[in-house]
N, C-alpha and C positions, 0 to 999 in steps of 0.2 A: 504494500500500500504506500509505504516511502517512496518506495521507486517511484512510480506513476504519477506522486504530488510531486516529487522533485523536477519531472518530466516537464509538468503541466506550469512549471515555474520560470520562466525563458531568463538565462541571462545573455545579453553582447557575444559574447566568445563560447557560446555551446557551452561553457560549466556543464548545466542544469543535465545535457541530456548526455555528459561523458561520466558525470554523477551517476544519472541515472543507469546507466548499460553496468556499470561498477557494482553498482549495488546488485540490479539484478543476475550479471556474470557469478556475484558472489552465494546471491540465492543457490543459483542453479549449481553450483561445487560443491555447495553443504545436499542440496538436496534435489537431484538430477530429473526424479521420478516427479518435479513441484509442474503441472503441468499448465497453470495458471500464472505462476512467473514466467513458462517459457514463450505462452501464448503474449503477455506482454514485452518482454523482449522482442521475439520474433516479429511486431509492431513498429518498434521501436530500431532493429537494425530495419527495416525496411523505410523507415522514414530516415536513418544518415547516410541513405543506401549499399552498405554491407551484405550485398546482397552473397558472396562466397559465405559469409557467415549465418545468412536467414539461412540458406540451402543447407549446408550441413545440421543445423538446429530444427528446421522440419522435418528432416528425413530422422532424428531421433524423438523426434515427438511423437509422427506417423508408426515408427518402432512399438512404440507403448498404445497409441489410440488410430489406427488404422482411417478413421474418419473423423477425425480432430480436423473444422474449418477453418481456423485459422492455419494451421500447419501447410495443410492443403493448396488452399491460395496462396500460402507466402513462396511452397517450393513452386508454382506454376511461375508464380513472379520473377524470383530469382532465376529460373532458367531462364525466362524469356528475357531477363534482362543482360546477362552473364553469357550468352549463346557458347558460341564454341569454347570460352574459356571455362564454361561450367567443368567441375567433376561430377560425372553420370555417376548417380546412384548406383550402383548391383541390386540387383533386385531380381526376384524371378517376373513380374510382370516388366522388364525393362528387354525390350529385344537385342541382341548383339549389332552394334553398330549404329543403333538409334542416334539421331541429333540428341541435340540437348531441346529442339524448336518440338521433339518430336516427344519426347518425354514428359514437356513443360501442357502439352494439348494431350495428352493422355489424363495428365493429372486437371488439367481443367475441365476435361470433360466429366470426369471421373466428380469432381467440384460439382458440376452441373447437374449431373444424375441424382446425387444428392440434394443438391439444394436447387429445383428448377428455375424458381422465384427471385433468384437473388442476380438483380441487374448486373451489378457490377460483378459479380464471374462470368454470366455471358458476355459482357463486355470485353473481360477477359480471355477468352475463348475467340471472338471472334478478331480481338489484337495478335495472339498468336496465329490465327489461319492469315491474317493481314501479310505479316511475317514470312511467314512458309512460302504463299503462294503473290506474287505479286501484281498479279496479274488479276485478282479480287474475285476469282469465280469462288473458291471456296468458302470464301466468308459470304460473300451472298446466298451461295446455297446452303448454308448453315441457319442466316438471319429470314429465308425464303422458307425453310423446314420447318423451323420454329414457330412461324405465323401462319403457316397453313396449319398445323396442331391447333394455334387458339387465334383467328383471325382478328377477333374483337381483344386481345391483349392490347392494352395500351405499351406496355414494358417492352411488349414482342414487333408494333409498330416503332416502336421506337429504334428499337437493335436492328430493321431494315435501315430505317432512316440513316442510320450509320454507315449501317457498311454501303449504302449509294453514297453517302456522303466521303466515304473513302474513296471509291473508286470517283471523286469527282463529280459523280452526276446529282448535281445539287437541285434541279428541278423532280428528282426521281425521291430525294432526301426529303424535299420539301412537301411532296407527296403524303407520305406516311408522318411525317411530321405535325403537321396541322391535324389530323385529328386529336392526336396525345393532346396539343396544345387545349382543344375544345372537351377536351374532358377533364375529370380531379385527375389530380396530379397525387396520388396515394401516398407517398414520404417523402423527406427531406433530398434522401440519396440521388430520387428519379429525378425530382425536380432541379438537382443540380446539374444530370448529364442533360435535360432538354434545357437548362440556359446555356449550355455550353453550345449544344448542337445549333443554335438558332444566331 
């Protein structure tokens, strides 16, 4: 709980959050198994971007809780951020030879399956297939799969909206866009990615 007020306490020169990773590093040596310190840490290197360090600390979290969400999205994060330079997990679900682009969208998917509803890993998910393929077909047929499942999804209109607005076609974006706009807007999070998209 230190940790976390020390985080939320900003000074000039990062103190507050090299404090903060200190204390929590120190959690996690006295007690490896604390899996509530590591979900805040793994928060917190992802926010000073350490992402070689989120990746290693999710894939021990994922060790002990196999469907731990935070763990989840941080190792999809750190690959996608870390590509070639990442260390590939071993794992028996990791194929020989796998990217890191290719392991990071296993596990987001894997994210997704679990938590359908949760905007920002499909967001996530379809930043990785952005990645992989550059050429946008994957990610629209992902954000195209998705809205044909629930048409009237505001969340799932909106994740087209994106991925046209990736591939540039911002008349196609603006599209699927304008309905979200004309409906509630359900939480803070969604409402943040349609001021962004607009």
């Amino acid at each position: 709980a230190y940790a976390q007020a020390r985080e939320e306490v900003p000074e000039p020169d990062r103190g507050h959050l090299r404090d903060a990773l200190s204390l929590l590093r120190r959690v996690m040596s006295l007690d490896p198994q604390n899996v509530a310190a590591a979900e805040t840490l793994l928060k917190l290197y992802q926010r000073c971007g350490m992402m070689a360090e989120s990746l290693q600390l999710s894939q021990d979290v994922l060790a002990i809780d196999g469907k731990n969400q935070t763990a989840l999205e941080s190792k999809a994060i750190a690959l996608l951020n870390l590509g070639d330079k990442a260390k590939l997990p071993h794992s028996a679900t990791t194929r020989p030879g796998a990217s890191a682009l290719d392991v990071a969208l296993q596990t987001s998917l894997h994210y997704n399956d679990l938590w359908p509803d949760d905007l920002e890993g499909q967001l996530l998910t379809l930043q990785i297939l952005n990645r992989r393929d550059s050429s946008g077909k994957q990610e629209s047929d992902r954000a195209a799969k998705l809205l044909a499942a629930a048409p009237s999804n505001p969340r799932f209109m909106l994740l087209m909206s994106v991925a046209r607005a990736d591939q540039r076609d911002f008349d196609g974006a603006k599209k699927y866009l304008t309905p979200v706009c004309s409906s509630p807007i359900p939480d803070a999070r969604m409402l943040r990615i349609v001021v962004a998209q607009c």
